[in-house]
Biopython code that builds the backbone (N, CA, C, O; Angstrom):
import numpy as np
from Bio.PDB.StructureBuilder import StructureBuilder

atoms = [
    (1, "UNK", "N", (-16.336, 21.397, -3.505)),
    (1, "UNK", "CA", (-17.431, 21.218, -4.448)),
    (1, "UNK", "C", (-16.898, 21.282, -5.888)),
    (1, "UNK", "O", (-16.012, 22.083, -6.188)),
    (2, "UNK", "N", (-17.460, 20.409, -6.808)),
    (2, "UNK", "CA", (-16.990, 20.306, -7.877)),
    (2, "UNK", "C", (-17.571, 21.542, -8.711)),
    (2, "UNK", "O", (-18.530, 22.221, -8.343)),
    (3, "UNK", "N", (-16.665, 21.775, -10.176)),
    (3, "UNK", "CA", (-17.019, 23.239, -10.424)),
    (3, "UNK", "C", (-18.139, 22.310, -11.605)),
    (3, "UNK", "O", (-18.046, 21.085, -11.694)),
    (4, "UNK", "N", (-19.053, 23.032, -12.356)),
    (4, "UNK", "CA", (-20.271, 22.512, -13.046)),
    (4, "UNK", "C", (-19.881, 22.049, -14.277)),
    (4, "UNK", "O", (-20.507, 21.204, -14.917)),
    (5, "UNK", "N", (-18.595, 22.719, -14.720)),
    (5, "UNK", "CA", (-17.627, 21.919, -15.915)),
    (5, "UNK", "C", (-17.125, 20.648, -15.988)),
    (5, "UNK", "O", (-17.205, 19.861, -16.931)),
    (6, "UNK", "N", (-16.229, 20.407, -14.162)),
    (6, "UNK", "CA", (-16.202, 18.679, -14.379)),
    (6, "UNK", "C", (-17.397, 17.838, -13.694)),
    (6, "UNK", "O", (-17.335, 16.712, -13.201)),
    (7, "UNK", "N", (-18.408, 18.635, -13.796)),
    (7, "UNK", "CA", (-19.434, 17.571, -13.130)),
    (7, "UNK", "C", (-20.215, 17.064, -14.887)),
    (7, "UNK", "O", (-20.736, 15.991, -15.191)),
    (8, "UNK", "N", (-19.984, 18.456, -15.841)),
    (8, "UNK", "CA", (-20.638, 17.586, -16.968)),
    (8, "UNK", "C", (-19.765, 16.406, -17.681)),
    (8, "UNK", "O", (-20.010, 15.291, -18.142)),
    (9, "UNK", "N", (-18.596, 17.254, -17.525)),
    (9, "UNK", "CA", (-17.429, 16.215, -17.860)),
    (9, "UNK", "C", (-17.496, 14.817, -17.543)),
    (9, "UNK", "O", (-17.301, 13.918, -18.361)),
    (10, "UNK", "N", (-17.818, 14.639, -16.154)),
    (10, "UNK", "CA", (-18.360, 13.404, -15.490)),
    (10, "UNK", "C", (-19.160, 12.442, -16.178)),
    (10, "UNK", "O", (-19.084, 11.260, -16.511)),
    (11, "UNK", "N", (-20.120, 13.599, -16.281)),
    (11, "UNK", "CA", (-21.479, 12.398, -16.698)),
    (11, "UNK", "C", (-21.336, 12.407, -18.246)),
    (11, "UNK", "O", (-21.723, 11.398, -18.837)),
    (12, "UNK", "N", (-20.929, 13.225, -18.818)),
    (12, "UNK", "CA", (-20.725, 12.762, -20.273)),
    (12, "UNK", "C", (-19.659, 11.278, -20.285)),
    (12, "UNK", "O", (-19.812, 10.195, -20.849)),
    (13, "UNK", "N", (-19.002, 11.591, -19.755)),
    (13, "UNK", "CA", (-18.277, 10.033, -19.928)),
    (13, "UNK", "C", (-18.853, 8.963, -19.136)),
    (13, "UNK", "O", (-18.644, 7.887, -19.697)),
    (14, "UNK", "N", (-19.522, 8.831, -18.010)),
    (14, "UNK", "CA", (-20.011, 8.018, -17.971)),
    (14, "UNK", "C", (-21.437, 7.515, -19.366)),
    (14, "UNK", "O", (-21.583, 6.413, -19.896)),
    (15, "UNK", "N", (-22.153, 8.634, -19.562)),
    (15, "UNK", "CA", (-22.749, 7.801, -20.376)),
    (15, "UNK", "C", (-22.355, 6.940, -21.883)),
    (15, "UNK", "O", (-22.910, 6.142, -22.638)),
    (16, "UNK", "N", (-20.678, 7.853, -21.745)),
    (16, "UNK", "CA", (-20.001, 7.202, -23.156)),
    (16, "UNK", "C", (-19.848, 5.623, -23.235)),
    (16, "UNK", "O", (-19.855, 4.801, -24.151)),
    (17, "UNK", "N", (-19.694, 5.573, -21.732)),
    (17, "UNK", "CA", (-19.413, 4.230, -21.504)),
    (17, "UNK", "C", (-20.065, 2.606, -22.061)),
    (17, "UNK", "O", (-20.961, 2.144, -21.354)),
    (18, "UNK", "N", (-19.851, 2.201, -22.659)),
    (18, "UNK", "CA", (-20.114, 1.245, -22.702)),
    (18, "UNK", "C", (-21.071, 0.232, -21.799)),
    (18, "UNK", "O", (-20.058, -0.257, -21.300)),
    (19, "UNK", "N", (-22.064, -0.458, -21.200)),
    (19, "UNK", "CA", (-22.479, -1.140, -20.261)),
    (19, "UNK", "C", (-22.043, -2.502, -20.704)),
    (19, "UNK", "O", (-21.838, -2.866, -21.862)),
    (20, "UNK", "N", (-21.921, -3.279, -19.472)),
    (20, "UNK", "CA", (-21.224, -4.903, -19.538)),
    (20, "UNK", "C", (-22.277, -5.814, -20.354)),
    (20, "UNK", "O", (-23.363, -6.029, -19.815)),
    (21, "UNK", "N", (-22.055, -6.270, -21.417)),
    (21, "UNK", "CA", (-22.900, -7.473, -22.008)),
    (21, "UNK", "C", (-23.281, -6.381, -23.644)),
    (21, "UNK", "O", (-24.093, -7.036, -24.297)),
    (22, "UNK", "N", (-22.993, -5.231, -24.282)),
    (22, "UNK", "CA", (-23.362, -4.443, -24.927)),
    (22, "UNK", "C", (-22.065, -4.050, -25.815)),
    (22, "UNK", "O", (-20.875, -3.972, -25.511)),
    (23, "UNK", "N", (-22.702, -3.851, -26.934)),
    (23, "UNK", "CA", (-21.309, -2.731, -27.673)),
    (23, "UNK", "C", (-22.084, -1.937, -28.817)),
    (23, "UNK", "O", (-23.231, -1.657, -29.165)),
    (24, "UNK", "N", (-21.224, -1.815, -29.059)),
    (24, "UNK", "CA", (-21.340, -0.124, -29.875)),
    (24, "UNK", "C", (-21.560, -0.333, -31.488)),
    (24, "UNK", "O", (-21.187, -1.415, -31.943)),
    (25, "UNK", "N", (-22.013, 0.417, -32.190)),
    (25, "UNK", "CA", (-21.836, 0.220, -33.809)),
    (25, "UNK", "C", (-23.343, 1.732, -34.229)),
    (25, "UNK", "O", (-24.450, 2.145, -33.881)),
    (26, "UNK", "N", (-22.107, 1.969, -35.270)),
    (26, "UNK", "CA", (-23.008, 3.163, -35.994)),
    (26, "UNK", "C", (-23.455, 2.761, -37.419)),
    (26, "UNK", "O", (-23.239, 1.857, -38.225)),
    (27, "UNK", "N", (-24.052, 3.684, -37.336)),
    (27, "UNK", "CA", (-25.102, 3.631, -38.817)),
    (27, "UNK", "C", (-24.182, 4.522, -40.079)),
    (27, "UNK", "O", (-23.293, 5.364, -39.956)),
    (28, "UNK", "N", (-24.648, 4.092, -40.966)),
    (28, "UNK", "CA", (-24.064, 4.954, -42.401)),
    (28, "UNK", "C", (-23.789, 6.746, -42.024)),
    (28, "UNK", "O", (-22.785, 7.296, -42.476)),
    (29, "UNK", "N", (-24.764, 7.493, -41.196)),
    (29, "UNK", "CA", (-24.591, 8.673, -41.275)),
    (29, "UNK", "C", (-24.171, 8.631, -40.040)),
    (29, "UNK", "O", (-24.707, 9.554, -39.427)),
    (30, "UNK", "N", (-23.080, 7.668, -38.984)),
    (30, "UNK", "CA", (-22.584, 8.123, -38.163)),
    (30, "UNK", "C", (-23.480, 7.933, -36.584)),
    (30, "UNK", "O", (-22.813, 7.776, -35.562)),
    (31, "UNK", "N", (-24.984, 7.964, -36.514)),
    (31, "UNK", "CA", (-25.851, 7.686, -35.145)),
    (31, "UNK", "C", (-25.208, 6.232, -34.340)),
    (31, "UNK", "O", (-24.838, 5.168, -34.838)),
    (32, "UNK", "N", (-25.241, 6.543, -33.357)),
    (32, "UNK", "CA", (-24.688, 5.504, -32.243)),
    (32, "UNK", "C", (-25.292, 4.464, -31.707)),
    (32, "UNK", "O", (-25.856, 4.995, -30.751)),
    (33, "UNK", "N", (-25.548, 3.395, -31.671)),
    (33, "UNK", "CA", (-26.367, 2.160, -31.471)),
    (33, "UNK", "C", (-25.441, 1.325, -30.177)),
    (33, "UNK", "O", (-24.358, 0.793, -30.417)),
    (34, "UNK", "N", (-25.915, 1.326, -29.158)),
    (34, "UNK", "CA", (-25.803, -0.009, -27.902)),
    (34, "UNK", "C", (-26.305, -1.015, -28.307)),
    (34, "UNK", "O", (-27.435, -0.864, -28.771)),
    (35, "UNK", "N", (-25.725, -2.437, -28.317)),
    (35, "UNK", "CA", (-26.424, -3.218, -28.632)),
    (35, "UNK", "C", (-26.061, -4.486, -28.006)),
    (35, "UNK", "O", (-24.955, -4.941, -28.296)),
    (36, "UNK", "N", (-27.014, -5.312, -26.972)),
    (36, "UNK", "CA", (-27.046, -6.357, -26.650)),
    (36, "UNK", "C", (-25.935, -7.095, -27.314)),
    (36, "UNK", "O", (-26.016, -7.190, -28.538)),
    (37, "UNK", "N", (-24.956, -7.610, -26.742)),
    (37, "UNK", "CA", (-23.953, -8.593, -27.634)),
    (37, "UNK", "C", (-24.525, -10.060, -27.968)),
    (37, "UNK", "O", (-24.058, -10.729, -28.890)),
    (38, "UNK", "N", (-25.577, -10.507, -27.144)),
    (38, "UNK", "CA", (-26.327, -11.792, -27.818)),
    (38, "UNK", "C", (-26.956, -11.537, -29.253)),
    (38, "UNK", "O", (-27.233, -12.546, -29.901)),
    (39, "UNK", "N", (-27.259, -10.068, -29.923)),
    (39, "UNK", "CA", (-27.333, -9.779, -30.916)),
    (39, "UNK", "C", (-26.272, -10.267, -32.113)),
    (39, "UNK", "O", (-26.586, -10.235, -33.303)),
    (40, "UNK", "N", (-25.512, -10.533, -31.830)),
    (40, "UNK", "CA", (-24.387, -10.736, -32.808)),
    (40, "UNK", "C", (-24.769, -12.296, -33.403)),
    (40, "UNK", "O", (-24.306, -12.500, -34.525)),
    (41, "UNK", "N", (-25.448, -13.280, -32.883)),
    (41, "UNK", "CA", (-25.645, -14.458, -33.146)),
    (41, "UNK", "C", (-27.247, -14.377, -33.897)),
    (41, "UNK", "O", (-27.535, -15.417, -34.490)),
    (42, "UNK", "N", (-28.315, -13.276, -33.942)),
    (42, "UNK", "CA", (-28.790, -13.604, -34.587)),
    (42, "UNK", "C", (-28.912, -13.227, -35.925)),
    (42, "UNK", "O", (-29.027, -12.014, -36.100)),
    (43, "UNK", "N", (-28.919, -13.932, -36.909)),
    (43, "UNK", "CA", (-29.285, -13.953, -38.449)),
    (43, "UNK", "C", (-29.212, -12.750, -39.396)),
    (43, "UNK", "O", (-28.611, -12.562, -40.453)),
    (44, "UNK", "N", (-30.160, -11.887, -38.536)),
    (44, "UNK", "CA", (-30.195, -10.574, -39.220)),
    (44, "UNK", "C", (-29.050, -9.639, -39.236)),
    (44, "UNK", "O", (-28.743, -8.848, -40.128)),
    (45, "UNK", "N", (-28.338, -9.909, -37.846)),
    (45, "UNK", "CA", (-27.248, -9.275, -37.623)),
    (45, "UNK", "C", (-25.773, -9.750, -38.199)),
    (45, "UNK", "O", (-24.771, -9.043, -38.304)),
    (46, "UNK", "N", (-25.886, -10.833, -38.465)),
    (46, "UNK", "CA", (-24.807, -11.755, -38.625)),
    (46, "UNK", "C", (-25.069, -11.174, -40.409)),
    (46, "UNK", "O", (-23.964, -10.987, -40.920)),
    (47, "UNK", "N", (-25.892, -10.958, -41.108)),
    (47, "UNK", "CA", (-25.934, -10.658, -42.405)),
    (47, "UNK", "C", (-25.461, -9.288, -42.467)),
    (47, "UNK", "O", (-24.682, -8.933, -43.351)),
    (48, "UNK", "N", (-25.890, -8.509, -41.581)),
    (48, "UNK", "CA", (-25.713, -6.599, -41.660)),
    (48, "UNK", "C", (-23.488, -6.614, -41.272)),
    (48, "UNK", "O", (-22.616, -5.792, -41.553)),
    (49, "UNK", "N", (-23.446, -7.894, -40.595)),
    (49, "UNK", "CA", (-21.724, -7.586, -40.311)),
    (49, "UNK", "C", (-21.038, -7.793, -41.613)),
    (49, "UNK", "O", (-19.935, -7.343, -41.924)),
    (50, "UNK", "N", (-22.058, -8.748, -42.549)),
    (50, "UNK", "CA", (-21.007, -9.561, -43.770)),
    (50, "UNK", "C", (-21.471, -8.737, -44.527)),
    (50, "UNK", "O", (-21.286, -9.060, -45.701)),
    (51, "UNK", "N", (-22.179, -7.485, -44.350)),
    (51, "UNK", "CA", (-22.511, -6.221, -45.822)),
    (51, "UNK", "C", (-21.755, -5.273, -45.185)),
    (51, "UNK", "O", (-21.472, -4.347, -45.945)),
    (52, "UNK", "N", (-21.151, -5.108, -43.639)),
    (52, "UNK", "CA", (-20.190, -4.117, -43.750)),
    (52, "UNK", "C", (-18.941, -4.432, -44.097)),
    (52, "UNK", "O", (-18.241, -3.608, -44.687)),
    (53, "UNK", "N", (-18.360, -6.028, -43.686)),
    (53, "UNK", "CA", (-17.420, -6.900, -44.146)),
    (53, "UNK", "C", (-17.084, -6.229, -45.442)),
    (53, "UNK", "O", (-16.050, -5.568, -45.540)),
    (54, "UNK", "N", (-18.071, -6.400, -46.626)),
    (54, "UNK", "CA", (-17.968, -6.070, -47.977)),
    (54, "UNK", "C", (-17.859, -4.899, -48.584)),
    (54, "UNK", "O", (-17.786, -4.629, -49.783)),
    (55, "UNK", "N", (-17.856, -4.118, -47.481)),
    (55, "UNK", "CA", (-18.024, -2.404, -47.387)),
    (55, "UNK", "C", (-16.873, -2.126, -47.244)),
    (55, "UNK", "O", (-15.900, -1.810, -47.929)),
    (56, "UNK", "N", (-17.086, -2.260, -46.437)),
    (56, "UNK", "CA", (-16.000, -2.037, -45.519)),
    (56, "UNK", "C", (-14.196, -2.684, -45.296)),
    (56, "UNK", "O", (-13.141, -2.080, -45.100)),
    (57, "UNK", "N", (-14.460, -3.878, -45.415)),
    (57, "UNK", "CA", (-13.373, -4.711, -45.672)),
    (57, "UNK", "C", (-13.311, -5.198, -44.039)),
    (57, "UNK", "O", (-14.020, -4.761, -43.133)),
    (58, "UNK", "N", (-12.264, -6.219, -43.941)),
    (58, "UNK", "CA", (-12.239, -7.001, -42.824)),
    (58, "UNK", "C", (-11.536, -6.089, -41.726)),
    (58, "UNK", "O", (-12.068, -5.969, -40.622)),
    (59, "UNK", "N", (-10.618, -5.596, -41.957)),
    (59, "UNK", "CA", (-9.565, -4.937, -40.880)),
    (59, "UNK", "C", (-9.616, -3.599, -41.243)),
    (59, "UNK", "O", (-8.777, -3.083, -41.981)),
    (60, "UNK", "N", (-10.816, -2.857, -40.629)),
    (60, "UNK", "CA", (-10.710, -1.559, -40.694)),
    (60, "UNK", "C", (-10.704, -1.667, -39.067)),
    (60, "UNK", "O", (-11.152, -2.444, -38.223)),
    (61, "UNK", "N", (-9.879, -0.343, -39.097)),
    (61, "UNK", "CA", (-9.589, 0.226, -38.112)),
    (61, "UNK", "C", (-10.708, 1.635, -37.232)),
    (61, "UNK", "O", (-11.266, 2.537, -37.858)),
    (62, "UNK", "N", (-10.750, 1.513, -36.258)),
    (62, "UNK", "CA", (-11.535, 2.619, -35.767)),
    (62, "UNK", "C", (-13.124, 1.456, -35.135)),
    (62, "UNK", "O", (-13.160, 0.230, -35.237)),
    (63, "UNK", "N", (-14.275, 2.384, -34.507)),
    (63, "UNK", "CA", (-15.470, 1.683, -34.195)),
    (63, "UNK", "C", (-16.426, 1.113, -35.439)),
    (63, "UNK", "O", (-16.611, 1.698, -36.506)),
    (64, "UNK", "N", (-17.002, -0.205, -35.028)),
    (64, "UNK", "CA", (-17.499, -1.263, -35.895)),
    (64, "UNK", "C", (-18.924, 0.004, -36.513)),
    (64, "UNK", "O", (-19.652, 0.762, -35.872)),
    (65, "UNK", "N", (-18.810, -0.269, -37.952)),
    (65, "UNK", "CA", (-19.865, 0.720, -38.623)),
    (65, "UNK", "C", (-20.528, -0.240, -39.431)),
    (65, "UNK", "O", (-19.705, -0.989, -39.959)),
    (66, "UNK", "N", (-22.174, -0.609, -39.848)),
    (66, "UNK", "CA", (-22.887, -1.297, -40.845)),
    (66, "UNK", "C", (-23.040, -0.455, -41.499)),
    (66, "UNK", "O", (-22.918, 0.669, -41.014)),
    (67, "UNK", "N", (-23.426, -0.632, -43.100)),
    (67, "UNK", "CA", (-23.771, 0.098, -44.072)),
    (67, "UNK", "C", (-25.379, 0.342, -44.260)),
    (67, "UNK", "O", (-26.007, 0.157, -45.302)),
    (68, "UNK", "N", (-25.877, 0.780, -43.062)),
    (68, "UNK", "CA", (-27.175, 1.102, -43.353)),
    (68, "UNK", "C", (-27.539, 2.303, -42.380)),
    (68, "UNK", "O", (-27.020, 2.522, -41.285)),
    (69, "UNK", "N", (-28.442, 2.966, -42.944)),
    (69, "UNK", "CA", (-29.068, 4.481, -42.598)),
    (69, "UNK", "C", (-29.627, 3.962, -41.378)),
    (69, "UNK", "O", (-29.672, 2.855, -40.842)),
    (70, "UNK", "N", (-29.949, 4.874, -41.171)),
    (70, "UNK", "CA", (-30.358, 5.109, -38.925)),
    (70, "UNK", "C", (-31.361, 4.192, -38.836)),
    (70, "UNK", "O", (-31.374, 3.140, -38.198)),
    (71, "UNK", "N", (-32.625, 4.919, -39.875)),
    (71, "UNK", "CA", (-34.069, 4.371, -39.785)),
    (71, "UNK", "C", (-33.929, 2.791, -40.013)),
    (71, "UNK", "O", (-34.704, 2.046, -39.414)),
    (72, "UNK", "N", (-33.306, 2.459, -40.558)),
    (72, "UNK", "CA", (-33.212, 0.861, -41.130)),
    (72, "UNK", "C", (-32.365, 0.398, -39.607)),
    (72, "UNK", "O", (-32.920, -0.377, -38.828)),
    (73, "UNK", "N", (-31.512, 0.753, -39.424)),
    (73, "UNK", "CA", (-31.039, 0.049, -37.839)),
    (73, "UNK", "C", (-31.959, 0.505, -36.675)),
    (73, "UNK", "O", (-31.630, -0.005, -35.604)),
    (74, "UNK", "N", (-32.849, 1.196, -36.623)),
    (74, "UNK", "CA", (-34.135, 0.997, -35.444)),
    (74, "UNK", "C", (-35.038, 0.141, -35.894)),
    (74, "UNK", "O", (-35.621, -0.536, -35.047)),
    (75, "UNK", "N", (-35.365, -0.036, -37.275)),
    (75, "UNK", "CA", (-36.461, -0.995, -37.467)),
    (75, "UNK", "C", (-35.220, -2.237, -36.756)),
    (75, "UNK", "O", (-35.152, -2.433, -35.543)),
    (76, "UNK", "N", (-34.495, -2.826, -37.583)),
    (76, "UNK", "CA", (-33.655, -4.311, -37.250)),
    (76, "UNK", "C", (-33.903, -4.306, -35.265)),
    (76, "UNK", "O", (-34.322, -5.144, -34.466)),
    (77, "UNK", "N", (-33.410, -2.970, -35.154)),
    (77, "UNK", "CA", (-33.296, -3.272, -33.464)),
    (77, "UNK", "C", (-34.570, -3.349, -32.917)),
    (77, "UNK", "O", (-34.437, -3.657, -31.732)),
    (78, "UNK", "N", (-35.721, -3.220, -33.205)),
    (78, "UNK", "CA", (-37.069, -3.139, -33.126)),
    (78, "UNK", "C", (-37.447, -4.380, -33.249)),
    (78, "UNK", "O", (-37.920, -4.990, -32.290)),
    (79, "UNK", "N", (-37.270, -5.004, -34.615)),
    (79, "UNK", "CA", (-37.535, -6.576, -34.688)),
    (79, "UNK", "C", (-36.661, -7.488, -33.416)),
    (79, "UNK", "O", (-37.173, -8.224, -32.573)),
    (80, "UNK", "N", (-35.141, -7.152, -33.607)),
    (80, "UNK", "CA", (-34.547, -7.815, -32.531)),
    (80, "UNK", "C", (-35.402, -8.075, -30.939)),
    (80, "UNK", "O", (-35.708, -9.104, -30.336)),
    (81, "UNK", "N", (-35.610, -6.491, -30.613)),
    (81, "UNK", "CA", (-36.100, -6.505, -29.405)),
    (81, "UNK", "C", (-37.679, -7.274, -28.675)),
    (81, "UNK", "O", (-38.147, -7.696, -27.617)),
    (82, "UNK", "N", (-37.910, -7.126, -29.703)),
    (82, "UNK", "CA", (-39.765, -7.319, -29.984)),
    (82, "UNK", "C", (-39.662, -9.297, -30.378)),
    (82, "UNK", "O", (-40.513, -10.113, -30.026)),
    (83, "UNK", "N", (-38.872, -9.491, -30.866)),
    (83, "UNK", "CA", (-38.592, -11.472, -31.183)),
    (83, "UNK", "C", (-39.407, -11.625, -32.172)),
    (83, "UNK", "O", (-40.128, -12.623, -32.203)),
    (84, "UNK", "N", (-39.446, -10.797, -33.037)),
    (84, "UNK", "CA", (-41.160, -10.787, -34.112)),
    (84, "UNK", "C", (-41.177, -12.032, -34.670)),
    (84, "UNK", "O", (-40.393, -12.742, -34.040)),
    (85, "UNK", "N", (-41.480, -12.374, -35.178)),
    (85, "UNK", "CA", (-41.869, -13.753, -36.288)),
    (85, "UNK", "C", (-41.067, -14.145, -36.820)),
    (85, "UNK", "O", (-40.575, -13.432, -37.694)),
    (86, "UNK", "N", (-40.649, -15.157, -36.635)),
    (86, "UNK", "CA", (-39.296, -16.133, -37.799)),
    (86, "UNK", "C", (-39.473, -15.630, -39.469)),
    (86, "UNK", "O", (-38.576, -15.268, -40.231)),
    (87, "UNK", "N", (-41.029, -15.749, -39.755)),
    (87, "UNK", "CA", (-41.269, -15.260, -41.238)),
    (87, "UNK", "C", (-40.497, -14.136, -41.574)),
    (87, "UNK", "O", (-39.822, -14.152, -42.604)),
    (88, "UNK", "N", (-40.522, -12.835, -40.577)),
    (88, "UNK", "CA", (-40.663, -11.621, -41.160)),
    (88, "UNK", "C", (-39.149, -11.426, -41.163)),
    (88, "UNK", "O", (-38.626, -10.698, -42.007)),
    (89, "UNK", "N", (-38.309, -12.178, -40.069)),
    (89, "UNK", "CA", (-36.374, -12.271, -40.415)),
    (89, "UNK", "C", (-36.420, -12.768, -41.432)),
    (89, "UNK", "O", (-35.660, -12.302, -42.281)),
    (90, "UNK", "N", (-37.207, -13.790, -41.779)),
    (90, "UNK", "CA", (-36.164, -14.593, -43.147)),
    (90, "UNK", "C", (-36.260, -13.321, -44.143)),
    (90, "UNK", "O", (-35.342, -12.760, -44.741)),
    (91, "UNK", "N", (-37.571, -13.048, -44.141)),
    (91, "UNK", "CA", (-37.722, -12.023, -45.112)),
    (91, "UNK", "C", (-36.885, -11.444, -45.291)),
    (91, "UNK", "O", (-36.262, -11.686, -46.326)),
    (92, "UNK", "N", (-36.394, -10.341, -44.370)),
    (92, "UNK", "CA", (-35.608, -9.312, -43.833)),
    (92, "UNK", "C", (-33.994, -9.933, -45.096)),
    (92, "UNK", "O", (-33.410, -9.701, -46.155)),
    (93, "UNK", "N", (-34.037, -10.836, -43.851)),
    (93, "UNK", "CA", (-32.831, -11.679, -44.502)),
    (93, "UNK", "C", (-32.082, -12.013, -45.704)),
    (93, "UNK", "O", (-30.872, -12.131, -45.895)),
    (94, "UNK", "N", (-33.445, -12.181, -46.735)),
    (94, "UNK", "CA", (-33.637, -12.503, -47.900)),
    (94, "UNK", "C", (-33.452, -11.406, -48.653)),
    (94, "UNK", "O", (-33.297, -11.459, -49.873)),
    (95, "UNK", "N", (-33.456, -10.489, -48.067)),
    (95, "UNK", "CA", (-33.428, -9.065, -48.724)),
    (95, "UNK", "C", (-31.604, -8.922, -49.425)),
    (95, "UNK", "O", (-31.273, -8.376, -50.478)),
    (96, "UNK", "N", (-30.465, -9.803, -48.134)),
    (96, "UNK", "CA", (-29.150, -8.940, -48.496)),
    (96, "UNK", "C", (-28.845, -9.707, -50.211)),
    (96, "UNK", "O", (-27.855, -9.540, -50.922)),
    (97, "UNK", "N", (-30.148, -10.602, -50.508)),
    (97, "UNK", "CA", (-29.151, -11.544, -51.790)),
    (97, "UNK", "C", (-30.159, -10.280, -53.014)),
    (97, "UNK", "O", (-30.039, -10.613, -54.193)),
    (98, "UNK", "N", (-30.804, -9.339, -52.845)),
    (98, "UNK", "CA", (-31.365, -8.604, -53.770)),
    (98, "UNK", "C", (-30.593, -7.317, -54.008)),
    (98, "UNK", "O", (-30.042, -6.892, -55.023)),
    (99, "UNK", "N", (-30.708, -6.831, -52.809)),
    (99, "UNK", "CA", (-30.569, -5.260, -52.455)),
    (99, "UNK", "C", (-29.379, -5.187, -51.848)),
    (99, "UNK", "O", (-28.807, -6.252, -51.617)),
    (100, "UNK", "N", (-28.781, -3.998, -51.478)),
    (100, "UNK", "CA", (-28.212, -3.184, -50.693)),
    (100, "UNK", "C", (-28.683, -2.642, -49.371)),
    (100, "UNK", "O", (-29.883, -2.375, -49.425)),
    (101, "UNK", "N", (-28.153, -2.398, -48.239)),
    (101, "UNK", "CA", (-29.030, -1.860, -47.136)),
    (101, "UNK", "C", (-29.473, -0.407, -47.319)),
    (101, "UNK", "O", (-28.798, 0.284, -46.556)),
    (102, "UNK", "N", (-30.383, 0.377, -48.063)),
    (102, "UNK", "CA", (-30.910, 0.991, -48.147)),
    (102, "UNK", "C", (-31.796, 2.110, -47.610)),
    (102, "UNK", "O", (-32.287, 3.030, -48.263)),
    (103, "UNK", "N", (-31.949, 1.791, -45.893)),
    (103, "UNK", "CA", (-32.411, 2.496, -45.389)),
    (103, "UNK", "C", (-34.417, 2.430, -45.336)),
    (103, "UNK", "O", (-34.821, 1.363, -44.875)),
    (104, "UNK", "N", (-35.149, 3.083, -45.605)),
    (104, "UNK", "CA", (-36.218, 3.044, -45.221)),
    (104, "UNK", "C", (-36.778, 2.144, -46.533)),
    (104, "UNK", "O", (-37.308, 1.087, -46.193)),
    (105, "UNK", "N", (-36.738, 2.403, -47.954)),
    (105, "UNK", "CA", (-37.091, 1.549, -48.761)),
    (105, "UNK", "C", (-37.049, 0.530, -48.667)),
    (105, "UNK", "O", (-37.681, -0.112, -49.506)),
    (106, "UNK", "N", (-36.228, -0.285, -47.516)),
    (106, "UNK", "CA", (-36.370, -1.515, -47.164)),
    (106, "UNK", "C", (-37.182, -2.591, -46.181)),
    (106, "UNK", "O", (-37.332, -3.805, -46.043)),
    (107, "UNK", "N", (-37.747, -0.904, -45.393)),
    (107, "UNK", "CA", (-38.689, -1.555, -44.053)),
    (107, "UNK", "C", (-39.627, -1.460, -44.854)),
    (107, "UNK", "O", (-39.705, -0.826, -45.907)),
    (108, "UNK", "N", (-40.662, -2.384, -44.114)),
    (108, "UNK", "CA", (-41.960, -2.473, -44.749)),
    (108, "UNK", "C", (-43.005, -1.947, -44.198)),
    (108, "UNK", "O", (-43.162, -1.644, -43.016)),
    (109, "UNK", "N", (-43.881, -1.819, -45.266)),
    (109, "UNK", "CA", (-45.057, -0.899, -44.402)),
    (109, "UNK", "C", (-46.169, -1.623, -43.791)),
    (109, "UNK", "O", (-46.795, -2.634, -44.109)),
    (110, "UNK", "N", (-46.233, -0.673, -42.669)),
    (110, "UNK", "CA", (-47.214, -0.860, -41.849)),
    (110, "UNK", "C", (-48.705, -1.061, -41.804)),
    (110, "UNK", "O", (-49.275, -1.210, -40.723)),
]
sb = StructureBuilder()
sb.init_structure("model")
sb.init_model(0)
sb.init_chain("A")
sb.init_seg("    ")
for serial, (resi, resn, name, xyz) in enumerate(atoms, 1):
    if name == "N":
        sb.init_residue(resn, " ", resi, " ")
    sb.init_atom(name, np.array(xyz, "f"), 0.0, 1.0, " ", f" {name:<3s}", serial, name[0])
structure = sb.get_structure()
């Protein structure tokens, strides 16, 4: 019988794991995001890579990080998931030629 140390051991790494079709990327303060890899092709996302690009620079080393706070990457993954309205991406979109990713000052209210 396994002792209760490598059984957490176990399941902590399995859930570290990665799932097939998904990858990884954190937020400004570090929170951990799974994310559909068909995500990478749409719009919103393809803008949040070219503001960490600019952040960040091209060849950093270590796991892929965007420059935006937690709350601002659940709204994006929220819109992603949900397929909301073409209007409300462009919007979104339209935002990286003003602002900075900012975090909640940038979602809109409800």
């Amino acid at each position: 019988m396994k002792s209760s140390k490598n059984r957490l051991s176990e399941i902590i790494g399995k859930w570290r794991k990665r799932r097939k079709g998904y990858f990884v990327v954190y937020a400004k303060e570090g929170k951990r995001f799974v994310v559909p890899l068909c995500y990478l092709n749409h719009p919103i996302f393809k803008v949040l890579l070219e503001m960490a690009e600019e952040e960040f620079g091209s060849t950093v080393d270590g796991p892929l990080q965007v420059p935006c706070e937690e709350e601002l990457m659940d709204f994006i993954l929220t819109l992603l998931r949900n397929n909301w309205h073409l209007d409300i991406e462009k919007a979104f979109v339209s935002l990286n030629s003003t602002t900075s990713c900012k975090g909640a000052a940038m979602i809109p209210s409800t």
